[in-house]
N, C-alpha and C positions, 0 to 999 in steps of 0.2 A: 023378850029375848032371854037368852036362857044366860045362868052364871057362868056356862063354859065361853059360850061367846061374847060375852061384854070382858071376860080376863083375855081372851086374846086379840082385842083390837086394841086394848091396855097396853099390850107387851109391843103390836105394831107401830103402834102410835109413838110408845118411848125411843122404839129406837130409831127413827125418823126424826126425832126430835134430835137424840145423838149425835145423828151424823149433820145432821144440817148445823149442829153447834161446831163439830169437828172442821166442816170444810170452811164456817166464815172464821174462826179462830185460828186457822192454821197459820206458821209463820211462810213469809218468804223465803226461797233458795237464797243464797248469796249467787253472785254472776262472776265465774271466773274467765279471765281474758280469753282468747282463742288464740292455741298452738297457734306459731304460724313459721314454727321453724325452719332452717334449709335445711336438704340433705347434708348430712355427711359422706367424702370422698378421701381418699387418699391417692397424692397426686408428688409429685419429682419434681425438682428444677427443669424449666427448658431452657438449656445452654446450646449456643451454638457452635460447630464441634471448629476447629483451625486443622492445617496441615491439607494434606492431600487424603485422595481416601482410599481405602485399603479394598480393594476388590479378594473376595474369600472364593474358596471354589475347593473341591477335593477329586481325588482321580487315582489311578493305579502307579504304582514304579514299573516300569515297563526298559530291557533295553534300547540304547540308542544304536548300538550296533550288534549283530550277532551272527555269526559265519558257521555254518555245519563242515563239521570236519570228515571227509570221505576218501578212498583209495582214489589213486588217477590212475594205478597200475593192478595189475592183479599178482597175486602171493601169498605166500603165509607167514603170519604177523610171527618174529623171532625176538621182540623184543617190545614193551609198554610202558612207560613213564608213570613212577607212582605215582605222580602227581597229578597226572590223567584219573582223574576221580569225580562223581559227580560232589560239587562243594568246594573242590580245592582249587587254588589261584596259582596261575602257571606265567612263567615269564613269557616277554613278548621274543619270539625266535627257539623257545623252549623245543625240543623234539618230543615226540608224543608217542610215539611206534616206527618201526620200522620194518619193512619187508625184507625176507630172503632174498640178495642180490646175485646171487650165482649163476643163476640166467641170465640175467642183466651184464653182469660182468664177461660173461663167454661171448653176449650179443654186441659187444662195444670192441672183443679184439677179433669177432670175424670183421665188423667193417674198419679196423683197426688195418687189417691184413689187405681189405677189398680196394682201400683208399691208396697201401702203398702198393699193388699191381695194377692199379688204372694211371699212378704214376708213373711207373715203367711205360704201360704203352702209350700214355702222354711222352715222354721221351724219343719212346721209339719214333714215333706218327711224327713229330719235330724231327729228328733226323732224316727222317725219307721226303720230308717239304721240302729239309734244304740240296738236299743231294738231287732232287727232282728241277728246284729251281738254277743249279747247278748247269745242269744238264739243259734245261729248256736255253739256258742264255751262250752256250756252246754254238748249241742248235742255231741259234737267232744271229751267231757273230758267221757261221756258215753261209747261212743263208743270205746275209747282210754281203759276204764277198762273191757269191753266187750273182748275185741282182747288180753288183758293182761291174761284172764282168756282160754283163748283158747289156749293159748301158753304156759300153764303150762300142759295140758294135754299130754302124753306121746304116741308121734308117732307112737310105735312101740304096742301100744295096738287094736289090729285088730278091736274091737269092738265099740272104740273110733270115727272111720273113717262113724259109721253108728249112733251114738247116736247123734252127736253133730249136730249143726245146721249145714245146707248146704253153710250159708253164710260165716259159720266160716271157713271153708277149707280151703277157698285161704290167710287166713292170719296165719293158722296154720306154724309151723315151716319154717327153715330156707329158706331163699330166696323169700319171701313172700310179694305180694308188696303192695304201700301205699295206705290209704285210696283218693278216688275221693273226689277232691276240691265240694265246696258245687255249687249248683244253683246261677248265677249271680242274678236272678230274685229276689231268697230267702233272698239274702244280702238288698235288693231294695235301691240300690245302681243306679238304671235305672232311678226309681224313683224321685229321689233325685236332680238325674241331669237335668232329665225332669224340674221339681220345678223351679232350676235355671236360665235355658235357658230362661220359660216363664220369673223370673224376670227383666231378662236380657232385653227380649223384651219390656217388662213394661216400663223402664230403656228409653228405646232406642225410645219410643212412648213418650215420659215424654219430653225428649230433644229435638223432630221435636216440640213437642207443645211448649217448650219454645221458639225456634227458631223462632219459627210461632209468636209467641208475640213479640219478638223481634223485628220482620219484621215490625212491624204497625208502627215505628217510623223511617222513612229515613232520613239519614244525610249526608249532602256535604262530598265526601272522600275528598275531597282536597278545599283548599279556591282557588276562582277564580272569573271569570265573567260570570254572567247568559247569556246564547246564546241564550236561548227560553223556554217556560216556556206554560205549557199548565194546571195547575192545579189549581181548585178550591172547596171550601165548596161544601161539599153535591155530588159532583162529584162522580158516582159507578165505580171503576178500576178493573182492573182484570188483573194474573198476565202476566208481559211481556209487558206492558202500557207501551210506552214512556209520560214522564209526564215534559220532559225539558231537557236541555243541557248544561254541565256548563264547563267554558275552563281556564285552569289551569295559572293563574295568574303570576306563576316562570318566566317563559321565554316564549317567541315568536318565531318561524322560519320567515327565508326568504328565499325563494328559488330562487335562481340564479342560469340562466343559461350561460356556458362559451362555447367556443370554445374549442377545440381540443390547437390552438396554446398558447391562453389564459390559458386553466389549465396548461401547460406545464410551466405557469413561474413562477408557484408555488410550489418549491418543500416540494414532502411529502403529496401531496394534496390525491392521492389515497391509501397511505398505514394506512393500519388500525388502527394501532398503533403512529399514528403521534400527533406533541404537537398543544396544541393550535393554531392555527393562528389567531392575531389580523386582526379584520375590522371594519366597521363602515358603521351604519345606515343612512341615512336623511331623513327626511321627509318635504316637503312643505307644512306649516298650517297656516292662517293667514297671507299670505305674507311675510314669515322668514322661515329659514330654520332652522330644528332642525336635533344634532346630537345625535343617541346613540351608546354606544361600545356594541358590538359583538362578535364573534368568531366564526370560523369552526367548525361546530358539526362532517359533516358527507360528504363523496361526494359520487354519485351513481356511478356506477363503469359501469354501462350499458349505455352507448350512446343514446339518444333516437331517436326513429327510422324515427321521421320526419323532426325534426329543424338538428339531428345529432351534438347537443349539451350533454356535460356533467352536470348536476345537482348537484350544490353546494348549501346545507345547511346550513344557517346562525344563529347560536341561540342566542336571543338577550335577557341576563336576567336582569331581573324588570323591563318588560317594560311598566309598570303603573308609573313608576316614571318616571317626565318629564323630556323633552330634554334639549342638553344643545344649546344655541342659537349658529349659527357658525358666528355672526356678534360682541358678544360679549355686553357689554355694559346692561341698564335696558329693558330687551328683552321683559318684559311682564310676563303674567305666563305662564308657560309652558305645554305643552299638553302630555299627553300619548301618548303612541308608537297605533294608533287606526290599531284595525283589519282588516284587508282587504285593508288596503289603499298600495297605489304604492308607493314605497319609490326606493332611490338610493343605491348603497352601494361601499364599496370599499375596495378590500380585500390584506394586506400587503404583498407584494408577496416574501420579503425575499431574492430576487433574484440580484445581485448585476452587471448582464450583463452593460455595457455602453448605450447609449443609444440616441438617440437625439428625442428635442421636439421642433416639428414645427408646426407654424400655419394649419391647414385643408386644406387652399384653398391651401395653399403649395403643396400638393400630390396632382400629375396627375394623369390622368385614367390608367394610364400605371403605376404604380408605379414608379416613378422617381420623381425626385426633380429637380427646375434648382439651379444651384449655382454660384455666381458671386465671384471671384478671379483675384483683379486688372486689373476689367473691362472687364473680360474673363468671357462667360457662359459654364459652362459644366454641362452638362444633365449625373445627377448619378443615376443609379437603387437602389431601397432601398426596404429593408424586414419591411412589418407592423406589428409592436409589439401589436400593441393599437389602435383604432382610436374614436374616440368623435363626437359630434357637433362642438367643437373650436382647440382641436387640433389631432394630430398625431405625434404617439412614433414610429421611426424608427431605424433603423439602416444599415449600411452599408458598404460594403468588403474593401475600402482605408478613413479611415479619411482625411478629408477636412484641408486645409490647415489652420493656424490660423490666425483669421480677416476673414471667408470666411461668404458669406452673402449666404441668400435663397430667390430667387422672389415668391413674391407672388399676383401680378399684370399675364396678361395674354398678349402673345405674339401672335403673327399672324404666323411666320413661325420660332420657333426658330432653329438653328441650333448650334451643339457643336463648341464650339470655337470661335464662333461670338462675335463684341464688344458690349456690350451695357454700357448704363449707369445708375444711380440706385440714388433712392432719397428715403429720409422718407418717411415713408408712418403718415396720419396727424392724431395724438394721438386724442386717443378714452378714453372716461370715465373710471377709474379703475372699474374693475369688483371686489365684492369681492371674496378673497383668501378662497376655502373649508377646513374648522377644519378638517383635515385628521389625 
């Protein structure tokens, strides 16, 4: 074997030798226990909430009453009420324009004139009744000594029966019957009434031409706020003209719409006869919140056929008087309740059920809650009363034990009954509390 090969079975050899010295020499690991930590969560108090509870909703200002205001005559407008503006608030009885009455006026003294010559021949037509009936009862006392003399002539004289007048016969002796009432015509009694009737209509042409004058001056039925306004001087109208729109100043509606579960925690919401229910407005103006008080006017009884919401009616009166701030303190001035604008609302529901209220992020897609009880999670199914942007009103078939917490951090695999553990969650700025 040659010197190169016996030096490298040398060198294989040693280091075989090495490592078998390295692996029986080596020391032992030390054994450290095994993690077997719980998660961490971050979880609230679950309190359960007292009071009744506040059903939320929002919807438009809408008026409660609004009348268009248009000509009943035709003319041209000779005069317009600054205050007829779209914006400006006019009293109730206020005038708003008026028509040229000139026509009107000429039209009220021809039947002025028409009325007192159908009383003349109302007059006249009465004196020729009486002078007619005059005359018939002349007639009738004639006739009466005529038939007196016929009836003293003696029946049984043969020749009697051929002397006497022909007319006289039938009233001659017993059983003889009375004379024929006179001609209605004769009486002119027809007449008369004719007379009348015209006055009547004189009368009755008299009062469309005062009405007709009447009409040239238009007046706000009710004081409110002008909505639109289209009338000016010298303007030709005719009747049936919308000329403006004016929306009645009393109250305001809001229309909300609820849920099926939501109206149900109201009770009395759909019977007809039901009291008052307190609610309350807000409106966002100037970076504050304004509130007004409210009530249930009315609820639609008919589902609507696309959201499958019921329609609750909110009447808000004087809603020109300003709001009241819900921050409290020198709030500034205060604004009207403005039309059309999107407000919140929040309707007293009266309803005394229990309830709990939990943070939003708290409710799973699933509806459940987790809930931690001396470091125990359990996953509880819960029924939604309510839900927000911040929170949700639940409720649930076994009350929670008391001290029990609600996570509201996110788990990767929770499972019932697993430990975890639970820390504050790190305080956040006070929000303020809504004037409810």
């Amino acid at each position: 074997m040659s010197r190169q090969a016996r030096l490298a079975l040398a060198v294989l050899g040693g280091a075989i030798l090495i490592a078998v010295l390295m692996v029986v020499l080596r020391s032992r690991p030390e054994e450290a226990p095994r993690d077997e930590s719980a998660p961490l969560v971050q979880s609230v108090p679950l309190a359960r909430a007292t009071g009744p509870l506040t059903v939320l909703g929002s919807g438009t200002v809408q008026p409660s009453e609004e009348v268009t205001i248009a000509a009943q005559i035709s003319g041209r407008l000779i005069y317009v009420n600054p205050q007829f503006r779209e914006g400006s608030l006019v009293g109730s009885g206020t005038t708003l324009f008026r028509i040229e009455p000139s026509d009107y006026q000429n039209r009220v003294s021809a039947a002025q004139a028409e009325v007192a010559a159908q009383a003349v021949a109302v007059m006249q037509a009465s004196e020729e009744a009486r002078i007619a009936k005059e005359e018939l009862g002349r007639f009738a006392q004639r006739r009466g000594a005529s038939d007196l003399a016929a009836q003293s002539i003696d029946s049984n004289d043969f020749a009697s029966r051929f002397l006497r007048p022909r007319e006289l016969e039938g009233a001659a002796g017993p059983g003889a019957s009375s004379p024929e009432p006179p001609n209605r015509l004769a009486t002119r009694e027809p007449q008369l009434q004719s007379a009348r009737a015209a006055r009547q209509r004189a009368l009755a042409q008299l009062a469309d031409a005062r009405l007709a004058l009447g009409r040239t001056s238009v007046r706000a039925p009710f004081g409110g706020l002008v909505r639109s306004e289209t009338a000016a001087v010298g303007k030709l109208v005719q009747p049936g003209q919308e000329l403006g729109s004016i929306v009645s100043a009393s109250s305001y509606e809001v229309r909300v719409s609820l849920t099926e579960r939501e109206a149900a925690l109201i009770p009395g919401l759909l019977e007809s006869r039901s009291s008052r229910i307190p609610a309350s407005i807000f409106l966002d103006y100037g970076g504050r919140k304004w509130r007004w008080s409210a009530h249930v006017d009315r609820a639609d009884s008919i589902l609507d056929p696309q959201t499958r919401t019921i329609d609750v009616f909110l009447r808000v009166p004087d809603p020109l008087r300003g709001g009241v701030s819900t921050v409290g303190g020198n709030a500034g001035t205060a604004p009207p309740l403005l039309l059309g604008s999107y407000v919140q609302a929040e309707i007293l529901s009266g309803s005394d059920k229990p309830y709990f209220q939990i943070p939003v992020e708290a409710l799973r897609p699933d509806n459940t809650i987790w809930i931690v009880t001396g470091g125990t999670l359990r996953i509880v199914r819960v029924e939604v009363l309510q839900r927000t942007d911040r929170v949700a009103n639940v409720t649930m078939k076994v009350a929670p034990a008391k001290g029990a917490r609600v996570v509201i951090s996110p788990l990767r695999t929770p499972v019932d009954g697993m430990k975890v553990r639970t820390e504050q969650p790190q305080a956040k700025p006070a929000r303020p509390k809504t004037d409810g």
